[in-house]
N, CA, C and O of each residue as an XYZ file, in Angstrom:
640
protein
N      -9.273     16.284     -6.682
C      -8.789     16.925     -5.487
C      -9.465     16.256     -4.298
O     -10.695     16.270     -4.249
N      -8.835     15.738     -3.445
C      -9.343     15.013     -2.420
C      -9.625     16.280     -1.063
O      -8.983     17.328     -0.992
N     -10.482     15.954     -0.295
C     -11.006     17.112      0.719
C     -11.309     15.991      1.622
O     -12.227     15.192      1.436
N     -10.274     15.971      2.868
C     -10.295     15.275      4.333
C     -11.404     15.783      4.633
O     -11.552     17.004      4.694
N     -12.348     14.940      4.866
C     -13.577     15.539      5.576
C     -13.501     15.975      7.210
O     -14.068     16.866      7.843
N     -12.455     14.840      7.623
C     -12.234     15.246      9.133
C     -11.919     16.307      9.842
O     -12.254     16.778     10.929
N     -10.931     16.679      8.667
C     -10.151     18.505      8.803
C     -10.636     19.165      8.280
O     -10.898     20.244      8.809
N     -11.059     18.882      6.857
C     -10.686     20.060      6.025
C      -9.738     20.128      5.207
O      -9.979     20.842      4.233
N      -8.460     19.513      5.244
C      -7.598     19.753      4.238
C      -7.864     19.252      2.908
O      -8.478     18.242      2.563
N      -7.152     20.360      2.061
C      -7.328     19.370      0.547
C      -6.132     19.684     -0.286
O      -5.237     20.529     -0.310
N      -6.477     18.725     -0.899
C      -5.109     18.472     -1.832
C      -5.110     18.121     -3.136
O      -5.682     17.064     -3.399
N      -4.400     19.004     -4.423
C      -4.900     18.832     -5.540
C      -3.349     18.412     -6.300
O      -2.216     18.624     -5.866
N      -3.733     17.813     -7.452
C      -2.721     17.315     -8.765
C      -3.420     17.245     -9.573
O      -4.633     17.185     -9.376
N      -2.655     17.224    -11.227
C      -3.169     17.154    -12.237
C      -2.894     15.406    -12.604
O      -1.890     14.759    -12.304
N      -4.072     14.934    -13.308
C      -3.329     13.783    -14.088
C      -2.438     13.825    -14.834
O      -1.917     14.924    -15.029
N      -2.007     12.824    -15.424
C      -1.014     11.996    -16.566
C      -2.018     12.119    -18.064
O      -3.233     11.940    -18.151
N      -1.244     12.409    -18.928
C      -2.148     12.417    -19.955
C      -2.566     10.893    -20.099
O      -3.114     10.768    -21.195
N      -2.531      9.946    -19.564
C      -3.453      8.567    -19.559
C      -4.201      8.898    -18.759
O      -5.050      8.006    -18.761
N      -4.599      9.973    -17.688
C      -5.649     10.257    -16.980
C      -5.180      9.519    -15.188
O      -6.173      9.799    -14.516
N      -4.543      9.047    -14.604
C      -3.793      8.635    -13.726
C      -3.559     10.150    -13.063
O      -2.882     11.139    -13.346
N      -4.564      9.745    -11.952
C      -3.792     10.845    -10.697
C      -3.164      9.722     -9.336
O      -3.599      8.591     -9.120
N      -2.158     10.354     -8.632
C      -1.507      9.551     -7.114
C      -1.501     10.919     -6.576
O      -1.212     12.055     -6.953
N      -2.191      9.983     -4.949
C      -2.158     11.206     -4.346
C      -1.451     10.221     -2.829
O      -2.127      9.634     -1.984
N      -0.053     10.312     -2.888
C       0.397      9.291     -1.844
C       0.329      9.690     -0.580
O       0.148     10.907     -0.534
N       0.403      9.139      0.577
C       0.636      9.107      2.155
C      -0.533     10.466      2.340
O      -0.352     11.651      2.619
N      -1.615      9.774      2.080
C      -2.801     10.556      2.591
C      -3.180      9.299      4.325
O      -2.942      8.158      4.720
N      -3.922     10.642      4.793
C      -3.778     10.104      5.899
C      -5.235      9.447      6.616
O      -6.142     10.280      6.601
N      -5.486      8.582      7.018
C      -6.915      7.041      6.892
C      -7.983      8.348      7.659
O      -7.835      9.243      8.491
N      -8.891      7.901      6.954
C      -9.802      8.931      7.156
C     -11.153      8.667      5.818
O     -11.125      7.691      5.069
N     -12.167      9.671      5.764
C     -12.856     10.106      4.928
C     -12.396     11.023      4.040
O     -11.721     11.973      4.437
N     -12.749     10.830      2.532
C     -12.529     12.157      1.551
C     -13.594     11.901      0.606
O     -14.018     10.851      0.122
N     -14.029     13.498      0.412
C     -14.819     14.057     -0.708
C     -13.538     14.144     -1.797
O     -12.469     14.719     -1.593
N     -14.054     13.210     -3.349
C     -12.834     13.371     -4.363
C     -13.699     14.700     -5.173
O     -14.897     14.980     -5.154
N     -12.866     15.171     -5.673
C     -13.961     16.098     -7.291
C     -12.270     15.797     -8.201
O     -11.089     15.666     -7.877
N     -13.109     15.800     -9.492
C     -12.310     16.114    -10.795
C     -13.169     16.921    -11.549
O     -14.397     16.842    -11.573
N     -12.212     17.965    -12.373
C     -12.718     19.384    -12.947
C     -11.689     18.972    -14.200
O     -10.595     18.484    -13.915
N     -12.205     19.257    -16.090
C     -11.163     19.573    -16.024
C     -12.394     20.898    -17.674
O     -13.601     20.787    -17.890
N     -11.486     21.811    -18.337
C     -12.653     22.452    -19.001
C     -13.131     22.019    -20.552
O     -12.542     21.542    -21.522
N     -14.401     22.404    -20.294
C     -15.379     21.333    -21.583
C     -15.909     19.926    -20.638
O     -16.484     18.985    -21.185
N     -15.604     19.961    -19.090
C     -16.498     18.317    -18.878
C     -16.896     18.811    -17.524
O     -16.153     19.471    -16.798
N     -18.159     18.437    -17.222
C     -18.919     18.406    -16.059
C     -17.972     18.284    -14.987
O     -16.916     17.777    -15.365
N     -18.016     18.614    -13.662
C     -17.337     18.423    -12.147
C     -17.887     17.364    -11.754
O     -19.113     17.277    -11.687
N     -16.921     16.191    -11.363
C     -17.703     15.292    -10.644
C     -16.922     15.262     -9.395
O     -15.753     15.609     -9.230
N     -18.037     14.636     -8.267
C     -17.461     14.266     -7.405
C     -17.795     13.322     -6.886
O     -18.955     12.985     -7.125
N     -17.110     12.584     -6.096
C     -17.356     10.995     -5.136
C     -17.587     11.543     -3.792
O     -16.961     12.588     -3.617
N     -18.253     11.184     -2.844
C     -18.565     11.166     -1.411
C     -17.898     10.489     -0.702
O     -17.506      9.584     -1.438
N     -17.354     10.275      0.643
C     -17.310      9.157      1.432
C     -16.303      8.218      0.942
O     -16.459      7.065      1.343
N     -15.352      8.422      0.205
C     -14.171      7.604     -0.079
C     -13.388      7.506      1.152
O     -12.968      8.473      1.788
N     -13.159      5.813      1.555
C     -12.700      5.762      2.702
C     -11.327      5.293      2.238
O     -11.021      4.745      1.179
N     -10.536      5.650      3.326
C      -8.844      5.367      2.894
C      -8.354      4.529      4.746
O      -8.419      5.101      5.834
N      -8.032      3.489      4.547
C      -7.174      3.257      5.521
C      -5.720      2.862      5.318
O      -5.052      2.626      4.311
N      -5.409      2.873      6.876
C      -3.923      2.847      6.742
C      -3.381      1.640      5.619
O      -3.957      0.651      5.166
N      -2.360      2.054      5.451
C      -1.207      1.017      4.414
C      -2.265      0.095      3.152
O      -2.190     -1.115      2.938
N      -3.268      1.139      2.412
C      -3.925      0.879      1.972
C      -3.680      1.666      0.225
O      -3.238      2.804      0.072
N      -4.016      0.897     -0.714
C      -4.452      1.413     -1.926
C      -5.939      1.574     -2.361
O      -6.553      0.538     -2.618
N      -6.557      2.734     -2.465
C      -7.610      3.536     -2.875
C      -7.798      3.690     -4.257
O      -7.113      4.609     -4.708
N      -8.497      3.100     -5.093
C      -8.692      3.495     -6.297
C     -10.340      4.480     -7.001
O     -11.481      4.021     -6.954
N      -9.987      5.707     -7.523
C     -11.776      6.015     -7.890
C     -11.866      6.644     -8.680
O     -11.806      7.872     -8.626
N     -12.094      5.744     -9.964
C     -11.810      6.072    -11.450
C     -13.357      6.728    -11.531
O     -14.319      6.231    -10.945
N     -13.412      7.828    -12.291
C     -14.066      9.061    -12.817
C     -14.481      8.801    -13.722
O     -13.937      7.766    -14.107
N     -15.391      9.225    -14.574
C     -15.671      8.984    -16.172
C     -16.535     10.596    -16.515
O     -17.683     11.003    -16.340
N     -15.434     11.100    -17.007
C     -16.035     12.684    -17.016
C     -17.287     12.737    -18.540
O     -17.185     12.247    -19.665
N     -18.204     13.417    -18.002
C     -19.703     14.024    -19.124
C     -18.935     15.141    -19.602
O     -18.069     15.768    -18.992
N     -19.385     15.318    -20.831
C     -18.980     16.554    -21.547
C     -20.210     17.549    -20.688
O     -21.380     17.349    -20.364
N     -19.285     18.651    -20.537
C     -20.395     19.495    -20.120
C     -19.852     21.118    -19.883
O     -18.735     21.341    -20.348
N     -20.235     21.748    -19.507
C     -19.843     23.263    -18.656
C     -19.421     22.609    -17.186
O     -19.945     21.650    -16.618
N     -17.923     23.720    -16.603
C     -17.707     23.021    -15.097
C     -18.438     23.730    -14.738
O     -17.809     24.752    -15.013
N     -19.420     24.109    -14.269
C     -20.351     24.395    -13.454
C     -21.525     23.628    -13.343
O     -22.383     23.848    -12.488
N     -21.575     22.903    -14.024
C     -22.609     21.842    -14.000
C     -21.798     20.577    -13.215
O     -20.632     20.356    -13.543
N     -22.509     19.677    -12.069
C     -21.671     19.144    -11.464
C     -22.597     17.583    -11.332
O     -23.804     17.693    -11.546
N     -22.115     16.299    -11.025
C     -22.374     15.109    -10.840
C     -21.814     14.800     -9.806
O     -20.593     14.813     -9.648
N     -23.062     14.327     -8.558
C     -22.447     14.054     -7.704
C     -22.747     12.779     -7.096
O     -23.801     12.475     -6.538
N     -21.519     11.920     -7.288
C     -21.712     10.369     -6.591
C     -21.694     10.260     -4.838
O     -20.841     10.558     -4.002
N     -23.171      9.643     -4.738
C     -23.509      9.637     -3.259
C     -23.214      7.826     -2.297
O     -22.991      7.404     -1.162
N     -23.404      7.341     -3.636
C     -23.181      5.738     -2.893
C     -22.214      4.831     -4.043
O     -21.853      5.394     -5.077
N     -21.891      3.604     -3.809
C     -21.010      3.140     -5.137
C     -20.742      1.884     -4.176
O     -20.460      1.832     -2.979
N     -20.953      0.791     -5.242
C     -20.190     -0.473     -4.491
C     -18.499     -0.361     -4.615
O     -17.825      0.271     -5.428
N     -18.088     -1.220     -3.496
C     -16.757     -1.282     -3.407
C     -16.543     -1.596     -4.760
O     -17.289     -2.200     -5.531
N     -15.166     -0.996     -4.998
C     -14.556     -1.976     -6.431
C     -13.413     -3.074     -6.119
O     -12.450     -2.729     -5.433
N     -13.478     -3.998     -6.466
C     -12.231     -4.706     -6.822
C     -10.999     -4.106     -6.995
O     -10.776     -3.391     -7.973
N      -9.967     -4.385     -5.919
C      -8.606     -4.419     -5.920
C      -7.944     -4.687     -6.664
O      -7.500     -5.824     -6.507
N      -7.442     -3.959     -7.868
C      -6.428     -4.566     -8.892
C      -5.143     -4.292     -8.944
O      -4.375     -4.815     -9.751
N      -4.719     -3.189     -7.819
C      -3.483     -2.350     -7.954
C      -2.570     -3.378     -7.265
O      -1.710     -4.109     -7.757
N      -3.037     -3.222     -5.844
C      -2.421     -4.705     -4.997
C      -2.616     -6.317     -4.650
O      -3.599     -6.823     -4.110
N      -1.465     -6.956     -5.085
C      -1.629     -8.304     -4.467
C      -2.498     -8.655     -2.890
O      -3.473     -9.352     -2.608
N      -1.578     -7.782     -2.105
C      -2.668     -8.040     -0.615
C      -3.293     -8.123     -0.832
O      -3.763     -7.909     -1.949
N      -4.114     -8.775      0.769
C      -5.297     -8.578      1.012
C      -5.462     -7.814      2.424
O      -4.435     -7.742      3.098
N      -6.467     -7.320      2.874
C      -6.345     -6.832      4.444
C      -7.431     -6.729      4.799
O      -8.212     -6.630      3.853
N      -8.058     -6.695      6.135
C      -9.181     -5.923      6.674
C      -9.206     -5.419      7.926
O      -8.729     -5.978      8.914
N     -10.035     -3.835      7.894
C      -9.730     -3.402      9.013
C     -10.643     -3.960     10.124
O     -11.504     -4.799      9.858
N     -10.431     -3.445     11.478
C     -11.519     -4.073     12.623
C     -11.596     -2.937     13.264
O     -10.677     -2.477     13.942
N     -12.864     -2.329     13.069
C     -12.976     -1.195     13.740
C     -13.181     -1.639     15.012
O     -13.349     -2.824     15.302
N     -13.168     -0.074     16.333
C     -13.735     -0.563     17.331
C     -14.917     -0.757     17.946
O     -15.127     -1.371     18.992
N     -15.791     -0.119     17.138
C     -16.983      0.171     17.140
C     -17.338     -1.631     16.978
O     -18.447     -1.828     17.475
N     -16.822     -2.729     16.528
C     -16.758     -3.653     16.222
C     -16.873     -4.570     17.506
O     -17.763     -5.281     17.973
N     -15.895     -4.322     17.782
C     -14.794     -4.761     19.112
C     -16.360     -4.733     20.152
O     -17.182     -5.650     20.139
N     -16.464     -3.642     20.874
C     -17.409     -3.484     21.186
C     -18.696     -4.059     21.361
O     -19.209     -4.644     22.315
N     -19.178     -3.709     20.019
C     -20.427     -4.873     19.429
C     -20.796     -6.005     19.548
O     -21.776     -6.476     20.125
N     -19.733     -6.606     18.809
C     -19.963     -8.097     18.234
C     -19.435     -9.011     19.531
O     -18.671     -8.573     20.391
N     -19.959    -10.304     19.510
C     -20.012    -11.152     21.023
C     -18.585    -11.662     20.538
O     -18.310    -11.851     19.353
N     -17.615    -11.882     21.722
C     -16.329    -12.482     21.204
C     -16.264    -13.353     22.127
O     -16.501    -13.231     23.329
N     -15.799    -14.610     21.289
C     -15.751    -15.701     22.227
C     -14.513    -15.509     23.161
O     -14.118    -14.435     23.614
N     -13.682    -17.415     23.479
C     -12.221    -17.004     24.201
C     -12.455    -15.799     25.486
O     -11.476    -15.151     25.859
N     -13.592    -15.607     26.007
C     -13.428    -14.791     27.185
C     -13.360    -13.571     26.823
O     -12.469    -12.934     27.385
N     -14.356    -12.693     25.647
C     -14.111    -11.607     25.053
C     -12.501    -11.462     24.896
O     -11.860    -10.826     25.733
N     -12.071    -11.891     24.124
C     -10.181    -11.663     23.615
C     -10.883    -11.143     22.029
O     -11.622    -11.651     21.186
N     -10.009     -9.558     22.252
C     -10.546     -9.291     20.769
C     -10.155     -9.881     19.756
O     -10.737     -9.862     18.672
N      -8.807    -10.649     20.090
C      -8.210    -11.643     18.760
C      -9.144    -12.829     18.160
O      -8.824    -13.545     17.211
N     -10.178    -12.891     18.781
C     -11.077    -14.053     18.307
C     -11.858    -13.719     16.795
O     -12.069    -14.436     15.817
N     -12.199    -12.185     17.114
C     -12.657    -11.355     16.097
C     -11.874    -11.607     14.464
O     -12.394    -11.305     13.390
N     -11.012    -12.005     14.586
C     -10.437    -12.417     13.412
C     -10.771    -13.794     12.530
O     -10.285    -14.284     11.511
N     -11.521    -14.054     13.162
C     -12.418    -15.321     12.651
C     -13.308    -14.874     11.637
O     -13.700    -15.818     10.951
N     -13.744    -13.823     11.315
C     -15.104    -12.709     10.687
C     -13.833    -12.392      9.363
O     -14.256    -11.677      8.454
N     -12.337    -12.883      9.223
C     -11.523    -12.177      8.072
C     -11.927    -13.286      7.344
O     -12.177    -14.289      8.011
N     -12.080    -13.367      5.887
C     -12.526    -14.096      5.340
C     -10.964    -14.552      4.431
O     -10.284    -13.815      3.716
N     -10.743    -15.976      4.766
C      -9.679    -16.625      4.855
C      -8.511    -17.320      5.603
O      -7.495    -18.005      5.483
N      -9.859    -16.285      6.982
C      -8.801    -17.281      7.994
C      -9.315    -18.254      8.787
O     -10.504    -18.567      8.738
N      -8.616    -18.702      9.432
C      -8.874    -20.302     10.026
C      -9.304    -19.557     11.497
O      -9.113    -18.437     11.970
N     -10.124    -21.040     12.049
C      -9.788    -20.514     13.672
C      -9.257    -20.045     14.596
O      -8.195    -20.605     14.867
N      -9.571    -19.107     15.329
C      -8.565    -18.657     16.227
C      -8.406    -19.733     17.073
O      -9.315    -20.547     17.236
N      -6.899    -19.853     17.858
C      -6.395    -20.909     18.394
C      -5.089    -19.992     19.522
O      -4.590    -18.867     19.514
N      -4.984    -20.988     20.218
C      -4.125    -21.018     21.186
C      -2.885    -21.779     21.269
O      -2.846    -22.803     21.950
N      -1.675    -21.276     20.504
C      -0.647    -21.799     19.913
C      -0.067    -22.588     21.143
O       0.102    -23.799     21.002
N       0.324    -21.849     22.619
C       1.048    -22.476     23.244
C      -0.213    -22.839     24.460
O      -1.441    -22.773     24.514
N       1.058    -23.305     25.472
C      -0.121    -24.096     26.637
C       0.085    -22.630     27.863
O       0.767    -21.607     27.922
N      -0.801    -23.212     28.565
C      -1.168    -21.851     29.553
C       0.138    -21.027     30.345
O       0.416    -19.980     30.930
N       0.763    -22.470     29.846
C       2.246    -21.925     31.379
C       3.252    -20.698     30.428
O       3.776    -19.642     30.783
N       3.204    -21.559     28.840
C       3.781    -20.123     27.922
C       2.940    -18.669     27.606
O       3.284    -17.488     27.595
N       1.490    -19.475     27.323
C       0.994    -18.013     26.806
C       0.036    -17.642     28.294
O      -0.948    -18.325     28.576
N       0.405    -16.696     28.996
C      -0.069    -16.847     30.160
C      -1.197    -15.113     29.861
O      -1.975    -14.792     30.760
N      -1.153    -14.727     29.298
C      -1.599    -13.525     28.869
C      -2.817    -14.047     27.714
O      -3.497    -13.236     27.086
N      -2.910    -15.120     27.610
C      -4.191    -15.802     26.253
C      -4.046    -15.101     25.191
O      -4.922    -14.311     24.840
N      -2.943    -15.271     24.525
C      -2.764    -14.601     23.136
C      -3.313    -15.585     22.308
O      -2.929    -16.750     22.413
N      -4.471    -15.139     21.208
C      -4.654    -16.208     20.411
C      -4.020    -16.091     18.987
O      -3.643    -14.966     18.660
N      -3.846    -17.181     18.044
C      -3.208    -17.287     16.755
C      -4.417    -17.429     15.795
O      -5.566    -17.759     16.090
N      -3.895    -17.100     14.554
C      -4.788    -17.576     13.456
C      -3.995    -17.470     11.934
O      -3.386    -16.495     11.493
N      -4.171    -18.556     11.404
C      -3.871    -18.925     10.095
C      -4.814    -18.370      9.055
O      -5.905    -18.852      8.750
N      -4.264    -17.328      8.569
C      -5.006    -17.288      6.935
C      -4.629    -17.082      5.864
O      -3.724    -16.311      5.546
N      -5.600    -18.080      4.833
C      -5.255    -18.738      3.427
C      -3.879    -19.133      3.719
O      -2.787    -18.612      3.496
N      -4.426    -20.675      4.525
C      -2.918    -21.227      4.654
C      -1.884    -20.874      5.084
O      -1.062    -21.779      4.937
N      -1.470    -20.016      5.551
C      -0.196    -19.380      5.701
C       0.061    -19.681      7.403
O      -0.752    -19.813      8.318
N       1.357    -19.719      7.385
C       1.877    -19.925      8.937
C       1.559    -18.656      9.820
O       1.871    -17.572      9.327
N       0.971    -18.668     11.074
C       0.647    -17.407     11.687
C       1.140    -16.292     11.802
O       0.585    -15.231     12.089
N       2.721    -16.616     11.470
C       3.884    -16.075     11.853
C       3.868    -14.897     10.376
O       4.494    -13.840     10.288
N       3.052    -15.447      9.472
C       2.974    -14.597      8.406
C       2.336    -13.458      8.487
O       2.563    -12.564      7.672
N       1.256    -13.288      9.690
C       0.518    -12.644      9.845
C       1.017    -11.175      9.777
O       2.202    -10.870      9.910
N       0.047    -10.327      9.567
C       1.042     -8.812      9.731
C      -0.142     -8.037     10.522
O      -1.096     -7.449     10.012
N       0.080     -8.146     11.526
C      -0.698     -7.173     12.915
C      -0.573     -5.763     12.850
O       0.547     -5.255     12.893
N      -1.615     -5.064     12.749
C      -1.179     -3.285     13.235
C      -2.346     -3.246     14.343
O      -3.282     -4.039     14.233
N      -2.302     -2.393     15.333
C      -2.980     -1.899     16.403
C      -2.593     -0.245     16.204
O      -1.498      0.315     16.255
N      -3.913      0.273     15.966
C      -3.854      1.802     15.622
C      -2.671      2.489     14.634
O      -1.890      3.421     14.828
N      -2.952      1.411     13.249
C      -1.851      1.601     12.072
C      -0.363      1.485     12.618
O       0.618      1.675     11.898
N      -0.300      1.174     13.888
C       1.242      0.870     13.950
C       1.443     -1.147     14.104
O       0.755     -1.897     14.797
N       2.193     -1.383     13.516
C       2.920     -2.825     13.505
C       2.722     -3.529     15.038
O       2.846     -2.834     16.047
N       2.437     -4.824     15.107
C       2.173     -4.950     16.545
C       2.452     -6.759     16.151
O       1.586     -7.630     16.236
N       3.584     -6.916     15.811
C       3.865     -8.296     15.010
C       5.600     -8.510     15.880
O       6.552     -9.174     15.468
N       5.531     -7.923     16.784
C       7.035     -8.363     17.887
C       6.374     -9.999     18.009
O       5.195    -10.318     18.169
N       7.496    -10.816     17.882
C       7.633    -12.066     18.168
C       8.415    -12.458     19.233
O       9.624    -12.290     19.073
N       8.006    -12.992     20.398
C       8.679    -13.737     21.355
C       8.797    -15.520     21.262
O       7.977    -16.223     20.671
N       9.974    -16.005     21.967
C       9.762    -17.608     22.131
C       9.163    -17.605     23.226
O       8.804    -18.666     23.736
């Protein structure tokens, strides 16, 4: 059962008898997970972070026990992505902020820190991009591949 830490809300399902719970279009935030089920200890995870257009995975391994006896996970390295092909990373703003950005503080420079992408660059000359939009290639791919969100919404409009 996942518990939005931000709100408060929570939200419960049972697994699949392979043990498979989905808990879809949860919304980017923090959640406390617990799984209960009877004859095995309560566990729970802390601090499971979910962002947008993201897959979350946080496989459990239940103790035989009484549910009232409870296990509670406080820290955990990331796991490896196996569900999705993507890749993504977010940029907080707390980031933005922080970290020194070259290009005349342009937060698009910040994308240099994604691991796979190329330099940020300046596709056209001053008279087209008159606003200093910068580009960046990653793992090879044409810029144009890129997939931009600004506050989980799409921000990938293309002009000539």
């Amino acid at each position: 059962m996942p518990d939005f830490l931000n709100t408060g809300i929570q939200r419960s399902a049972e697994a699949n008898p392979s043990g498979v719970y989905v808990f879809p279009a949860l919304d980017s935030g923090t959640y406390r997970i617990s799984v209960e089920l009877s004859g095995f200890r309560k566990s729970v995870r802390e601090g499971v972070e979910v962002s947008v257009n993201s897959t979350v995975r946080a496989d459990f391994v239940l103790q035989p026990g009484i549910v009232t006896q409870a296990v509670d996970v406080v820290a955990r390295v990331p796991e490896l992505q196996t569900d999705r092909a993507d890749t993504g990373r977010n940029i907080e703003t707390k980031q933005l902020e922080d970290l020194p950005l070259s290009h005349g503080r342009n937060f698009q420079s910040v994308l240099n820190l994604v691991p796979g992408a190329g330099r940020a660059f300046r596709p056209n000359s001053e008279f087209y991009n008159s606003q200093d939009s910068l580009s960046t290639s990653v793992n090879g791919q044409s810029y144009f591949s890129n997939n931009v969100q600004i506050e989980g919404i799409d921000d990938n409009f293309r002009t000539p």
